[in-house]
C-alpha positions, 0 to 999 in steps of 0.5 A: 269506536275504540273498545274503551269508547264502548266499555262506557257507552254499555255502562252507560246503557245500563245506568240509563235503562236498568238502574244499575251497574255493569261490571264487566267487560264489553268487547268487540269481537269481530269473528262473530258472524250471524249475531249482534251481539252475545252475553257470555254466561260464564264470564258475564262478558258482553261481545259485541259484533262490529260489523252491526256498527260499521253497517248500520250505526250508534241506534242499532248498536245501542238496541243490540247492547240493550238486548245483551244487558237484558240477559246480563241483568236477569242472570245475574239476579237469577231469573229467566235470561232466555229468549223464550222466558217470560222475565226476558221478553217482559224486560225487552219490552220495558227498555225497548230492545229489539228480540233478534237484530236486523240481518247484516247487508251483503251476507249470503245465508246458506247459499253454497248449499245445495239441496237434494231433493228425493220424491216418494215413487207411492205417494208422491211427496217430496222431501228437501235435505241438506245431506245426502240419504241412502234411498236403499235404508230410507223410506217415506215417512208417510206410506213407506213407499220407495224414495228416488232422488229427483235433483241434487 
């Protein structure tokens, strides 16, 4: 799909599902990585990720597009656009957009990194940390016992 081909699918999407006009840009941008898709606050630019399409097809890319026009509409009107706000969930539940898109296939989540795990020598509680800490600044947070790190 070209970006002209989407510049009009989401126009489309919008007079369908909203009853009103987009009149801005939609783009594909492939350096967006864990996302659909995002609305661009400033610009009132929707990106669009294309892998989402090349994975999974039209049907996803329709509910990601429906998902960004939700916050483009209620930003534009001065409601809530916001995941938690009330006026966004309601709208996503009108036009059948999904929250949060499904996870792209083949995309290794935080696997090079590597946990440090330290265990209070008191109370025995064990505590998971992406970054390494001083165990000689650093106490349980429990009963202030001595931390020793287990496994890095």
């Amino acid at each position: 799909m070209e970006q002209n081909e989407l510049q009009k699918l989401v126009e489309t999407i919008s007079w369908q599902f909203f009853q009103k006009p987009f009149r801005h840009r939609a783009v594909f941008n492939p350096r967006l990585r864990t996302t659909g898709g995002r609305y661009l606050l400033r610009s009132h630019d929707i990106e669009i990720n294309p892998k989402y399409y090349e994975a999974f097809g039209e049907e996803e890319l329709i509910s990601i597009i429906k998902h960004e026009l939700c916050h483009y509409h209620l930003h534009l009107e001065g409601k809530g656009y916001r995941h938690g706000d009330q006026d966004f969930r309601k709208l996503l539940q009108q036009v059948k957009a999904p929250r949060y898109c499904r996870p792209l296939p083949n995309v290794k989540r935080s696997a090079s990194c590597s946990f440090y795990v330290y265990i209070c020598l008191h109370c025995g509680l064990t505590y998971q940390r992406k970054r390494k800490m001083n165990t000689n600044r650093y106490v349980c947070g429990k009963c202030k016992g001595k931390l020793k790190m287990v496994r890095s």
